[in-house]
C-alpha positions in Angstrom: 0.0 0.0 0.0 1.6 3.5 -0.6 0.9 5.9 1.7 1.3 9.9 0.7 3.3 11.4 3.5 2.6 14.7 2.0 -0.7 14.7 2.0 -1.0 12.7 5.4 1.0 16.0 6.7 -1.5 18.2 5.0 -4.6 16.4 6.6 -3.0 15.8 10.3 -2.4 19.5 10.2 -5.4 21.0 8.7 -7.1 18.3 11.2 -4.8 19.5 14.3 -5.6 23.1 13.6 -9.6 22.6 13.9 -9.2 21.1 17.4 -7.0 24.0 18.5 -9.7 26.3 17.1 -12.2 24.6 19.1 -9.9 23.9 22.2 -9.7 28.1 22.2 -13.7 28.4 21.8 -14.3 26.3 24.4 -11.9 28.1 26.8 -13.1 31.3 25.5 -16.9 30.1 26.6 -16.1 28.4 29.6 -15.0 32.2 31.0 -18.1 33.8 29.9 -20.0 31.6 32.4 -20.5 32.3 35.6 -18.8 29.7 38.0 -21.0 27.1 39.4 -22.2 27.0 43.3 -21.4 24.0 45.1 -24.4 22.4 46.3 -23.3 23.2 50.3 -23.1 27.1 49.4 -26.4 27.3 47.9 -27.9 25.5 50.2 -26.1 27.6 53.1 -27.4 30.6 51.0 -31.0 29.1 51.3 -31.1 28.4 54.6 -29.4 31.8 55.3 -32.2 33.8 53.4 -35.2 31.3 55.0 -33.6 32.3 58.0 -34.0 36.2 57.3 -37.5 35.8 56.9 -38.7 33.9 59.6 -36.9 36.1 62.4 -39.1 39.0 61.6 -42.5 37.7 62.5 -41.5 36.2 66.2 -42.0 40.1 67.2 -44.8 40.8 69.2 -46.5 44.0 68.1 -47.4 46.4 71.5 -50.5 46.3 73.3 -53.2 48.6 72.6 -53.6 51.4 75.5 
């Protein structure tokens, strides 16, 4: 079987040169998202705002005179 080196250079770089492209759009997308909450801070950040809330309404309101 004869095998073109040239043209197996040709392909293997045109090839290479579409996965840096997309290696680069990923990267470039990846830092255009906002980073991802754990699920312990959100649920910190719930229980934090649920907690905000409910402390209000254990005041009594005064007596009327």
């Amino acid at each position: 079987m004869d095998i073109n080196l040239y043209a197996l250079e040709v392909i293997t770089k045109a090839r290479l040169a579409e996965l840096h492209a997309d290696a680069a759009r990923r990267v470039v997308l990846a830092s255009l998202r906002p980073p991802q909450r754990s699920v312990w801070t959100a649920l910190r950040c719930a229980l934090q705002r649920g907690g905000c809330r409910t402390s209000g309404r254990k005041i009594a309101s005064p007596r009327p005179a």
